[in-house]
N, C-alpha and C positions, 0 to 999 in steps of 0.2 A: 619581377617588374610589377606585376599584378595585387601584392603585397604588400610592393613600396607605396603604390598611388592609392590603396586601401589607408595608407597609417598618413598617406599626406593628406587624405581627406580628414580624418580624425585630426589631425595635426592643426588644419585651418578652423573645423569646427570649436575646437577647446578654446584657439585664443580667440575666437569670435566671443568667448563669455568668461576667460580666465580674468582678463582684470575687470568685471562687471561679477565676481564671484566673489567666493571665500577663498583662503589659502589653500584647501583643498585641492581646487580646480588649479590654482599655479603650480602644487607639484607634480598634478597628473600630467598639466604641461612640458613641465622638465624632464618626466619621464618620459611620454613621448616624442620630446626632441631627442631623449639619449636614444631612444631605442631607436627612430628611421638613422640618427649619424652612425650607429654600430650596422643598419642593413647596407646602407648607404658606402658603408667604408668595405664591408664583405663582397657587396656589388662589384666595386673597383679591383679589390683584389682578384678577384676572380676574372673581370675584365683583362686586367694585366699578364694575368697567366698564361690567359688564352692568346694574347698578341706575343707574350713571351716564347709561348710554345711555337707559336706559328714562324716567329723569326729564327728559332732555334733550328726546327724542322719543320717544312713548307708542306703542311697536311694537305694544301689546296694541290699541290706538287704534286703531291704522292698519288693525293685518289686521280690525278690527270695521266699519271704514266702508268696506272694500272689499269684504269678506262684504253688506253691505246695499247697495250700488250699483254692483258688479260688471255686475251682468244688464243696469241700465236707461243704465250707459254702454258697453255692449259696440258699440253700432252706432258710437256714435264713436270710438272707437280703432279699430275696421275703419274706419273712414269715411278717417281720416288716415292707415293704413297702407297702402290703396286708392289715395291722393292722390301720395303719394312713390313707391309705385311703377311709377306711369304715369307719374309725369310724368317720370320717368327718360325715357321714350320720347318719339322727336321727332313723331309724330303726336300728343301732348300740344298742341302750339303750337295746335290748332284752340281758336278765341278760347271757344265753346259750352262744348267740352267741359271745357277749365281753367275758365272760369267756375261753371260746373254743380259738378265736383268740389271747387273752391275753396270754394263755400260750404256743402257738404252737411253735417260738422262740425261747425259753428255750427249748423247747424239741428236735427244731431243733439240738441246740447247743449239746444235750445230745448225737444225732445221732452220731455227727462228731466228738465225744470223740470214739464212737465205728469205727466212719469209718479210723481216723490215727490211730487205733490199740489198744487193750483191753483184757486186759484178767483179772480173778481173780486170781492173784500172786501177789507176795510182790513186784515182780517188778514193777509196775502199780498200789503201793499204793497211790501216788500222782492223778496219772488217775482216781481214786475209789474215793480219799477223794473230789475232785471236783464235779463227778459225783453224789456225794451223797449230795452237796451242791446244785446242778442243780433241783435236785429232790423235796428238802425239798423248796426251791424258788419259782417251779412251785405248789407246794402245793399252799405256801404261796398265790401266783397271785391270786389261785382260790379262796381262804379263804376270801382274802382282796374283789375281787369283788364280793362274792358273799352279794347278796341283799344290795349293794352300802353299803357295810363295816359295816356289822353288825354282824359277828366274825372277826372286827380288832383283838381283841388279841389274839385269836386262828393263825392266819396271822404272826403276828409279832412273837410267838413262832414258827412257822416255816422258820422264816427268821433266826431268833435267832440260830436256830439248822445248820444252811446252812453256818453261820457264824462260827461256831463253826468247821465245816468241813473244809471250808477255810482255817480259822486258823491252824488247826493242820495239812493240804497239806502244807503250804507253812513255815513252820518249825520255831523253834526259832534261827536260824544260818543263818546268826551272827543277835547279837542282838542290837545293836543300839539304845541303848534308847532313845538318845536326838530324834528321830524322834518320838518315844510314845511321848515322852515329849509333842511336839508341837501339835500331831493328838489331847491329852487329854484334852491342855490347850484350843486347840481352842475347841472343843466339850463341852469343862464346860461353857465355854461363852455363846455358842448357845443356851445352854440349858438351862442357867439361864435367858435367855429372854423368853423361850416357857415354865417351871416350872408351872408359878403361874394358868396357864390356863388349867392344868390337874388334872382330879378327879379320886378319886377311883381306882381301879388296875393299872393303867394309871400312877400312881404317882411312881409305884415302877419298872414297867413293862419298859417303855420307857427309863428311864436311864440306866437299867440294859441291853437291848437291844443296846443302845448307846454305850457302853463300849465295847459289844461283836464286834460292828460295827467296831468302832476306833482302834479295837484291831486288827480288819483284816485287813484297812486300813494301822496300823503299821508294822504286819508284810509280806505285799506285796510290800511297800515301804522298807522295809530296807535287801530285798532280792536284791537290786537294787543297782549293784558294778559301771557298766558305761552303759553308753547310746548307746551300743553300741550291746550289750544281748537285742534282739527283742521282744522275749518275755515276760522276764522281767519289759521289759519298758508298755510294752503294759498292762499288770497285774496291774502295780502301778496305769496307767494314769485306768486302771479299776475303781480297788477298789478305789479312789478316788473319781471317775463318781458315785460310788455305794453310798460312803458317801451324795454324792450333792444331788443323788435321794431320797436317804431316811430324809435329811433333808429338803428339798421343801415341803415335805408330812406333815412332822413335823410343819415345819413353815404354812402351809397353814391350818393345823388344828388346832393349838394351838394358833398363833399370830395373821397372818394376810391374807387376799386371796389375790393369788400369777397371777398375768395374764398368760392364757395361761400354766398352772399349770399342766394341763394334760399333754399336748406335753412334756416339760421340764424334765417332771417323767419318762416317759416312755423312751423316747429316751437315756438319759443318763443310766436308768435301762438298757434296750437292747445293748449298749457300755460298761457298769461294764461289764455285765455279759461274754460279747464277748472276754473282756479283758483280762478277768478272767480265761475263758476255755482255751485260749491261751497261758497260762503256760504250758499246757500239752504237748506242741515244747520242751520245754528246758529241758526236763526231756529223756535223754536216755534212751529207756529199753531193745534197742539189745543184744540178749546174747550174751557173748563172746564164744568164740569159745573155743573148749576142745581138747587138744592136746591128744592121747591115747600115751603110753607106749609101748612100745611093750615088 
């Protein structure tokens, strides 16, 4: 701005003498008409950007809901920063200590449903149906690592039930098929390439776990009116995070090994899950106020 009003003062001074000049002075004119129209149009572009950006994604949004639960998710971001870099270390392998750290995260997460407010009322059934998916998860973590995945299935029916809680927090309204559509068509795909490489319980267990998965994926995404509901948007980019984590797992077991397969799991698991809790914003539960009679 300070640039622009420097070249509009040159701009008035020139034609104060451009036509009392030689030709000279009229092209230096034109030149600097061309050059403030090209700062001038740069100005606007970049103006528009930033109103673009902001309708896309509400940055005034964002830094308002991280100002209000900054404090009550601080232990979880240390919790998972705490996780990665131990377990960088090969005294990490002790079965207690990965288990312990693996689910501390989740539980953090579980805190911060009681710390923005909780209670057992019908109003806080969304709050309950989350926290009771948070619960059956951290089972799962421990199920899954315990003795490096030797009750996987016992693991994945606790993921299965976690799903099931999801699903029924975040409602069938409205229902939006064509988004099942696509969560099922692509999950039939994925799974026709990891099929032929599962035996035994495995064979009926993972698809039926897949479906509960996709089903939660579907309806956190079609809870999703505009981008402009924070944590809404946050929920969907979740449960999405949560489909990629659980299918890295999938792929790395049945197809092929994944680099770096652990980071990839974990990290986007600790994001569903974050994404996920963070539905419990958009969920009102002040009671209203009761007028008496007299």
């Amino acid at each position: 701005a300070a640039i622009l009003s420097v070249q509009l003062f040159q701009f008035f001074h020139v034609v104060s003498f451009a036509f009392l000049c030689n030709s000279t002075s009229r092209i230096k004119l034109f030149d600097i008409i061309e050059d403030i129209r090209k700062k001038f149009k740069s100005y606007l572009d970049k103006a528009q950007t930033i109103r673009s950006l902001e309708m896309l994604l509400p940055i005034s949004s964002i830094k308002q809901m991280v100002k209000v639960t900054w404090i009550q998710l601080a232990p979880f971001v240390k919790s998972v920063i705490v996780y990665f870099v131990i377990g960088s270390f090969e005294f990490f392998n002790s079965n207690v200590l990965s288990t312990i750290l693996k689910c501390i995260p989740i539980i953090c997460l579980m805190a911060f449903i009681f710390l923005m407010g909780f209670k057992f009322t019908n109003e806080y059934r969304h709050h309950q149906l989350i926290l009771l998916g948070l619960i059956f998860s951290c089972a799962g973590d421990a199920l899954l690592d315990y003795q490096k995945g030797i009750l996987f299935q016992y693991g994945m029916l606790a993921f299965a039930v976690a799903q099931i809680c999801y699903v029924a927090a975040f409602g069938w309204q409205p229902f939006r098929l064509l988004i099942g559509v696509i969560f099922y068509g692509l999950g039939a795909l994925s799974l026709s390439l990891m099929f032929k490489n599962m035996e035994g319980i495995l064979i009926f267990a993972v698809p039926i776990y897949c479906i509960l998965l996709l089903t939660m994926g579907w309806r956190a995404n079609a809870r999703l009116q505009n981008l402009q509901n924070l944590p809404k948007l946050f929920t969907a980019i979740g449960a999405i995070l949560f489909i990629i984590s659980d299918g890295l797992i999938a792929f790395n077991m049945f197809y092929a090994p994944v680099k770096y397969s652990g980071i990839l799991i974990m990290s986007t698991y600790y994001m569903a899950q974050l994404g996920i809790t963070l539905s419990i914003l958009d969920h009102d539960v002040t009671p209203k106020s009761t007028v008496k009679s007299n």
